[in-house]
PyMOL CGO cylinders between C-alpha atoms (Angstrom):
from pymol import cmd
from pymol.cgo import CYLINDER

trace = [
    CYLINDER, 0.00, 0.00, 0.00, 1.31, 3.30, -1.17, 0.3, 1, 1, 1, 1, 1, 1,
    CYLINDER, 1.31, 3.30, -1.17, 1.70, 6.37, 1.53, 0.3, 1, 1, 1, 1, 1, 1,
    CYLINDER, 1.70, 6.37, 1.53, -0.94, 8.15, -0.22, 0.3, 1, 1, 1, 1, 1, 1,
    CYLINDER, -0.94, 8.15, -0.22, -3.57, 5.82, -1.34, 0.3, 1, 1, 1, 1, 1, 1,
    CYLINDER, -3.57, 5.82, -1.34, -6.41, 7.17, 0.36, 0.3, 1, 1, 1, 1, 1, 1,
    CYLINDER, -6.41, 7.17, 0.36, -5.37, 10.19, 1.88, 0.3, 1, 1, 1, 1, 1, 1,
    CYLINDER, -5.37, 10.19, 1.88, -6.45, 13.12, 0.88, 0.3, 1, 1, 1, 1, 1, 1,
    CYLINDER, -6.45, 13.12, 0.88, -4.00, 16.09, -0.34, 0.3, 1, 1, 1, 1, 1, 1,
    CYLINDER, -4.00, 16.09, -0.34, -4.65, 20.20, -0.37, 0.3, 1, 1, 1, 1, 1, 1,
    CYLINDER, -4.65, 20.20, -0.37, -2.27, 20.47, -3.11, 0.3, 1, 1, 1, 1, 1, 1,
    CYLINDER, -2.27, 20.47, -3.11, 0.64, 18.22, -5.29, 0.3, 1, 1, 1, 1, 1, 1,
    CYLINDER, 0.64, 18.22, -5.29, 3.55, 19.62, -2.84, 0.3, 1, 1, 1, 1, 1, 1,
    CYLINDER, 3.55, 19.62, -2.84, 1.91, 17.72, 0.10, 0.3, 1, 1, 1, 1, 1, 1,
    CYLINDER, 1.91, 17.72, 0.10, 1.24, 14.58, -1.95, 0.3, 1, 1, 1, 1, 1, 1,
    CYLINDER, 1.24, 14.58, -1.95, 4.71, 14.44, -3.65, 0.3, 1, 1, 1, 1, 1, 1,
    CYLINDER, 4.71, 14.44, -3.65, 6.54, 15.43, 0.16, 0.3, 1, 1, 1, 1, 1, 1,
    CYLINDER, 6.54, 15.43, 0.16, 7.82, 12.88, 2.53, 0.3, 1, 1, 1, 1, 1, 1,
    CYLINDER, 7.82, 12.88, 2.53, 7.06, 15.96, 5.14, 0.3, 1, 1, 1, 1, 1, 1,
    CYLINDER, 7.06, 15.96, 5.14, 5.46, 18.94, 5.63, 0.3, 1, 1, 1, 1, 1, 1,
    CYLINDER, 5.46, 18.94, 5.63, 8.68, 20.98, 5.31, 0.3, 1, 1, 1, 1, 1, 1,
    CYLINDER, 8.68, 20.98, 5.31, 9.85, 19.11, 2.32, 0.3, 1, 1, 1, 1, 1, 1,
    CYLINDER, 9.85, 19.11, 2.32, 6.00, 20.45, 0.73, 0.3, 1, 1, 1, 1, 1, 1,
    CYLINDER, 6.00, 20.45, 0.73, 6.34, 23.88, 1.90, 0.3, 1, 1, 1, 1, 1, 1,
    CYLINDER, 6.34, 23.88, 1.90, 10.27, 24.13, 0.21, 0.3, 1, 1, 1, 1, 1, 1,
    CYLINDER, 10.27, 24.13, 0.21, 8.36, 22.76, -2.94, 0.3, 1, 1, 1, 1, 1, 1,
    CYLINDER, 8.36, 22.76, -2.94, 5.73, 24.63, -2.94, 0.3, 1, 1, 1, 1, 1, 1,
    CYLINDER, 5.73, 24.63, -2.94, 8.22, 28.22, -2.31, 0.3, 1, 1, 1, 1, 1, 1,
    CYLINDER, 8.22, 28.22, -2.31, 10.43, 26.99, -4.65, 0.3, 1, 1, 1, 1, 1, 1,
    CYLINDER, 10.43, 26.99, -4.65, 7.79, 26.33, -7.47, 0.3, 1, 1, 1, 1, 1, 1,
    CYLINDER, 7.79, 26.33, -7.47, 6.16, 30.01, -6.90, 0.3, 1, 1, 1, 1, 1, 1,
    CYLINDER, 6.16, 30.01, -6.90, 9.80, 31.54, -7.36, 0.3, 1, 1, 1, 1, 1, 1,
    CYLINDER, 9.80, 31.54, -7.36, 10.43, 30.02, -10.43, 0.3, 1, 1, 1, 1, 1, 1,
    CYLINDER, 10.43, 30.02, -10.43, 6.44, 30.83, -11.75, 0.3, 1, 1, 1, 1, 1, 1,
    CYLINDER, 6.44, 30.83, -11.75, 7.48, 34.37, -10.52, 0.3, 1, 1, 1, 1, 1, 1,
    CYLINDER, 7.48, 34.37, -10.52, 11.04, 34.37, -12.63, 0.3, 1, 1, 1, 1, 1, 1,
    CYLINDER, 11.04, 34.37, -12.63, 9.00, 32.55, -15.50, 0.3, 1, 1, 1, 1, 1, 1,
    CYLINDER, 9.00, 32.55, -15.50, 7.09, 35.28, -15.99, 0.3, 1, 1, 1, 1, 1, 1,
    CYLINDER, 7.09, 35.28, -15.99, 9.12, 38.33, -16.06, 0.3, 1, 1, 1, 1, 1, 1,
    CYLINDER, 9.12, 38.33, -16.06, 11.26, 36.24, -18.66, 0.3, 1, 1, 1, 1, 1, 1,
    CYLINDER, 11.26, 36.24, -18.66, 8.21, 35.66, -20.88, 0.3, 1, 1, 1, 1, 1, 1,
    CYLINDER, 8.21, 35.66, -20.88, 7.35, 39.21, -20.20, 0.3, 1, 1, 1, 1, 1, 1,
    CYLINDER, 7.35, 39.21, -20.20, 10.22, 40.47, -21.47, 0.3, 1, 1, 1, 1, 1, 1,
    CYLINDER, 10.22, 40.47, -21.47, 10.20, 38.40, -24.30, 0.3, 1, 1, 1, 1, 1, 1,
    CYLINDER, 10.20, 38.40, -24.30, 13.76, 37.31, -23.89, 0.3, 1, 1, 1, 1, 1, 1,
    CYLINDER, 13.76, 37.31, -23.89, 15.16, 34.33, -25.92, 0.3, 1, 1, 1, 1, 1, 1,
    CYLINDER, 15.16, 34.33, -25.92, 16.82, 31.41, -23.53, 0.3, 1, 1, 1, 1, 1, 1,
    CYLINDER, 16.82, 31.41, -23.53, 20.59, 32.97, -24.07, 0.3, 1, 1, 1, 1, 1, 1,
    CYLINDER, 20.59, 32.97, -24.07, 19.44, 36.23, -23.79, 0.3, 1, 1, 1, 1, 1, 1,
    CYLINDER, 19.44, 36.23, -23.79, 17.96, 35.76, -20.10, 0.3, 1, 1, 1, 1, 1, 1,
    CYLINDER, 17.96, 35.76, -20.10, 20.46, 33.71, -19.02, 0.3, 1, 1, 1, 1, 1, 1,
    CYLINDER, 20.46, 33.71, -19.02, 22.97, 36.05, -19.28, 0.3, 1, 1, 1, 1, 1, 1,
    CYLINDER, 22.97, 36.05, -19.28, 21.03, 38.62, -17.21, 0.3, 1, 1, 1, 1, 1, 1,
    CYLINDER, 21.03, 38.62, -17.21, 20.13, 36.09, -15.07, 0.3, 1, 1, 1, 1, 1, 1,
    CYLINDER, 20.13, 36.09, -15.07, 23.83, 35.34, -14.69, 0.3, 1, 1, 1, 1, 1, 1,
    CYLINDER, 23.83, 35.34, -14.69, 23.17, 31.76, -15.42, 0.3, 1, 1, 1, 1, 1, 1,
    CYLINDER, 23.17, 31.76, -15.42, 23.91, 29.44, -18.39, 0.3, 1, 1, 1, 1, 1, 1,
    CYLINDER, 23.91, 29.44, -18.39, 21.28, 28.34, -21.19, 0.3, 1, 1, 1, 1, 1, 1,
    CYLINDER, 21.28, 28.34, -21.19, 20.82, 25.19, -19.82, 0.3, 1, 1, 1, 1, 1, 1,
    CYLINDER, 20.82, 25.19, -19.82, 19.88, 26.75, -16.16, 0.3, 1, 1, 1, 1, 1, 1,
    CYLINDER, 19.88, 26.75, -16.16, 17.24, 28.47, -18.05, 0.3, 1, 1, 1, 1, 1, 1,
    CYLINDER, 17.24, 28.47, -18.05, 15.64, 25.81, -19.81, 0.3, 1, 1, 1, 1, 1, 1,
    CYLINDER, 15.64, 25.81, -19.81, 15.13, 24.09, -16.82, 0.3, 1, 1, 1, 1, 1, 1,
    CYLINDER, 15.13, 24.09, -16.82, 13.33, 26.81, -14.99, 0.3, 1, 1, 1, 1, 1, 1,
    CYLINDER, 13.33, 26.81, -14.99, 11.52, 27.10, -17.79, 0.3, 1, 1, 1, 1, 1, 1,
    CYLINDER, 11.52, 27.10, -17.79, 10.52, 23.74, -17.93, 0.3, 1, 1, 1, 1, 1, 1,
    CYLINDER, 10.52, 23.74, -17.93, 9.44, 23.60, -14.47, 0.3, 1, 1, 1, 1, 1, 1,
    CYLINDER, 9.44, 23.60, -14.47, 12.18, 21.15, -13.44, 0.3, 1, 1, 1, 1, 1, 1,
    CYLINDER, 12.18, 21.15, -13.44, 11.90, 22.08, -9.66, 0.3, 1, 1, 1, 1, 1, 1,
    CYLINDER, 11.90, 22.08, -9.66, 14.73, 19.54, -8.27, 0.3, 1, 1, 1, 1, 1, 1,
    CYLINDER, 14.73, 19.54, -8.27, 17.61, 21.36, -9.70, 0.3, 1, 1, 1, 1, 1, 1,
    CYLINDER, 17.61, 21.36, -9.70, 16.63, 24.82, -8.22, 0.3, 1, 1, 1, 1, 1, 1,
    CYLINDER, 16.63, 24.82, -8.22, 17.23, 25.57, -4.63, 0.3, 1, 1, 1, 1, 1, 1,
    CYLINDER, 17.23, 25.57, -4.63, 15.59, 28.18, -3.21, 0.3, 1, 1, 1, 1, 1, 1,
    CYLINDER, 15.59, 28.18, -3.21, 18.83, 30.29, -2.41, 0.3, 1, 1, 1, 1, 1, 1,
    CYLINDER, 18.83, 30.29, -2.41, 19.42, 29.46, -6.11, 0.3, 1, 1, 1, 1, 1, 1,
    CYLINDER, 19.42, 29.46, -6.11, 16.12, 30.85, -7.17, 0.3, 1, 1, 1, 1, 1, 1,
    CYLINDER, 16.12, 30.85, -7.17, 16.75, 34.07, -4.91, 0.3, 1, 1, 1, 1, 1, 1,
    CYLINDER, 16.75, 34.07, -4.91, 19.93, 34.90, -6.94, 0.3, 1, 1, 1, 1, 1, 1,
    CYLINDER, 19.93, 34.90, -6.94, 18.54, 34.71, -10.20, 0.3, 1, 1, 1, 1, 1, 1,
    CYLINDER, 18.54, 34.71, -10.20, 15.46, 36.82, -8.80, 0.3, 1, 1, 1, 1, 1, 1,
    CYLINDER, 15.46, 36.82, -8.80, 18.03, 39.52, -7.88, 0.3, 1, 1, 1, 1, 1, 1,
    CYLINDER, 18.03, 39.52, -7.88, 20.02, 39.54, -10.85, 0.3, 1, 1, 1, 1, 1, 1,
    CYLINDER, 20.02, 39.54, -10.85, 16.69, 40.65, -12.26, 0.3, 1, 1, 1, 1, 1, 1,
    CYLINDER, 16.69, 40.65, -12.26, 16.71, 43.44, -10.08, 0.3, 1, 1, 1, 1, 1, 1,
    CYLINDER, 16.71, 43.44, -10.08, 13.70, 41.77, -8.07, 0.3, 1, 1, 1, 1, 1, 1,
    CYLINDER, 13.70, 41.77, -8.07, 13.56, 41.68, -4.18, 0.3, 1, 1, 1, 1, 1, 1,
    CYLINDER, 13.56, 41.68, -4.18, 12.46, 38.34, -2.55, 0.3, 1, 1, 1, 1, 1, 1,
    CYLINDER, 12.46, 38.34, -2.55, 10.31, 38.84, -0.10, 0.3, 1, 1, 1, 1, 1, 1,
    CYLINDER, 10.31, 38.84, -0.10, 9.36, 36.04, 2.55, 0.3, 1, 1, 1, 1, 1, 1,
    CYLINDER, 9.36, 36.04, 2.55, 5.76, 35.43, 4.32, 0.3, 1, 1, 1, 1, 1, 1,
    CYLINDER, 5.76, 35.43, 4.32, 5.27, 32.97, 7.25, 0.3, 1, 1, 1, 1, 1, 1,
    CYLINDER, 5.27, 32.97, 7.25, 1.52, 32.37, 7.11, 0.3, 1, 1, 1, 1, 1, 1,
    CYLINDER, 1.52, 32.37, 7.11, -0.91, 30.41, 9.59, 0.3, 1, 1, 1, 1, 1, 1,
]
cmd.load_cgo(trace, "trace")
């Protein structure tokens, strides 16, 4: 029997997470890159062009822009925000 057969979930971080820190690093880390994701689209950069801003390489990129959550860390994800000029701001919530 799986650990989640049955059980019901308020969102994918808590089903995919071992723990309920593990979910709420997911689900941080997945708004940060939707938040990056979007100012690159925005700006209608190619993939070389907003790595270089974002003081990354190509590849880097790609992968945020493929959603590919498990090679970002959040401290990761915080320096490419800011070499976008963008402040991170952090909210503990009840």
């Amino acid at each position: 029997m799986s650990r989640t057969q049955g059980k019901e979930f308020t969102d994918v971080w808590d089903a995919l997470a071992e723990s309920r820190p593990e979910a709420e690093n997911l689900r941080a880390r997945s708004e940060l890159m939707r938040q990056i994701e979007k100012i690159i689209r925005a700006k209608g950069w190619t993939q070389a062009e907003a790595a270089r801003r974002c003081r990354v390489s190509q590849p880097r990129i790609n992968d945020l822009l493929r959603g590919r959550i498990s090679r970002f860390s959040l401290d990761a994800l915080v320096n490419v925000a800011a070499a976008l000029g963008r402040r991170v701001r952090v909210t503990v919530a009840a």
